[in-house]
C-alpha positions in Angstrom: 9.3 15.8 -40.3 11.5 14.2 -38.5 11.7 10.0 -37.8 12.4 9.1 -34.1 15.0 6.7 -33.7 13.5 4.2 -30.6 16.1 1.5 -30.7 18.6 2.8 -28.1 15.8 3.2 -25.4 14.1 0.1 -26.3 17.7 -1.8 -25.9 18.3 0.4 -22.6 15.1 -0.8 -21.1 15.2 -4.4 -21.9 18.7 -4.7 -20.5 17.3 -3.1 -17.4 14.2 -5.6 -17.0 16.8 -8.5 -18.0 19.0 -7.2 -14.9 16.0 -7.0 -13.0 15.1 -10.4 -13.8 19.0 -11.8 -13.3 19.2 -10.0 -10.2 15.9 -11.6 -8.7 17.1 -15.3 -9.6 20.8 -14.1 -8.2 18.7 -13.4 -5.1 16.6 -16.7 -5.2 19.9 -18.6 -5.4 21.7 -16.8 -2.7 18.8 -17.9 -0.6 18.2 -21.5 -1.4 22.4 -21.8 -0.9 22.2 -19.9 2.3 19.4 -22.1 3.6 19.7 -25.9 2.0 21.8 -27.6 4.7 21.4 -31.3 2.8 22.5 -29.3 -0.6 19.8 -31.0 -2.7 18.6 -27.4 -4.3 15.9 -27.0 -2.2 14.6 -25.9 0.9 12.7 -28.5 3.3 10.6 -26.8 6.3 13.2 -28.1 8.8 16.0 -26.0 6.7 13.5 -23.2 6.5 13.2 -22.7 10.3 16.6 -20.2 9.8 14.8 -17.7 7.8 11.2 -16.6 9.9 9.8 -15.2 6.1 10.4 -18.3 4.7 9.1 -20.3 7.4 6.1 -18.5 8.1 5.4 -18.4 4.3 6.5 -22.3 3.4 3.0 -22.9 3.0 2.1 -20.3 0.3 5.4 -20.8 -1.8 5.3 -24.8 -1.8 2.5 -24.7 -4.6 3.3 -28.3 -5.3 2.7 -29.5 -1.8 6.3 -31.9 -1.6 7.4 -30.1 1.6 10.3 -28.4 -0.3 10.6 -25.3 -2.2 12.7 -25.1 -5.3 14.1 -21.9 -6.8 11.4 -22.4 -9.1 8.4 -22.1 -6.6 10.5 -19.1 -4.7 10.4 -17.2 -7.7 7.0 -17.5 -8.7 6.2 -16.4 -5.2 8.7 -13.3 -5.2 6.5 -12.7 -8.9 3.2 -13.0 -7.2 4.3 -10.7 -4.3 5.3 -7.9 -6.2 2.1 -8.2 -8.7 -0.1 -8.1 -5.1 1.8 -5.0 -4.2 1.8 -3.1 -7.4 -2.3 -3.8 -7.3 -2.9 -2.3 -3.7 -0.6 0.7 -4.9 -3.0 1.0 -7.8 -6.6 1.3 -6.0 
């Protein structure tokens, strides 16, 4: 009988999730930077009036209620968006 050797697919696809995942906070970034006029690494509602999503979402992805999102809050959101999508898809 042959023994399977699983380790290059099991590298191959946590290097792809770990790009997924770098690529996502690359995104995040990009955002808060394009957006954060005052350059305090976040994004106030007054800021967010350049991006319609973000504005008409600021209330959803400040979870902590302080008027500004951090990169910390905009990922969870991006997290809980694409858990809500893959869920419809599934029923």
């Amino acid at each position: 009988m042959k023994k399977i050797d699983y380790t290059a697919p099991f590298v191959f696809v946590a290097a792809s999730v770990q790009l997924f995942i770098s690529a996502s906070a690359m995104a995040d970034v990009n955002l808060i930077e394009k957006l954060d006029l005052d350059k305090d690494g976040q994004i106030t509602i007054k800021e967010a009036v350049a991006d319609p999503a973000v504005l008409a979402s600021f209330g959803k992805i400040d979870t902590d209620g302080n008027g500004k999102i951090s990169s910390i809050e905009l990922f969870k959101a991006k997290v809980a968006l694409t858990e809500e999508k893959n869920t419809s898809k599934s029923e």
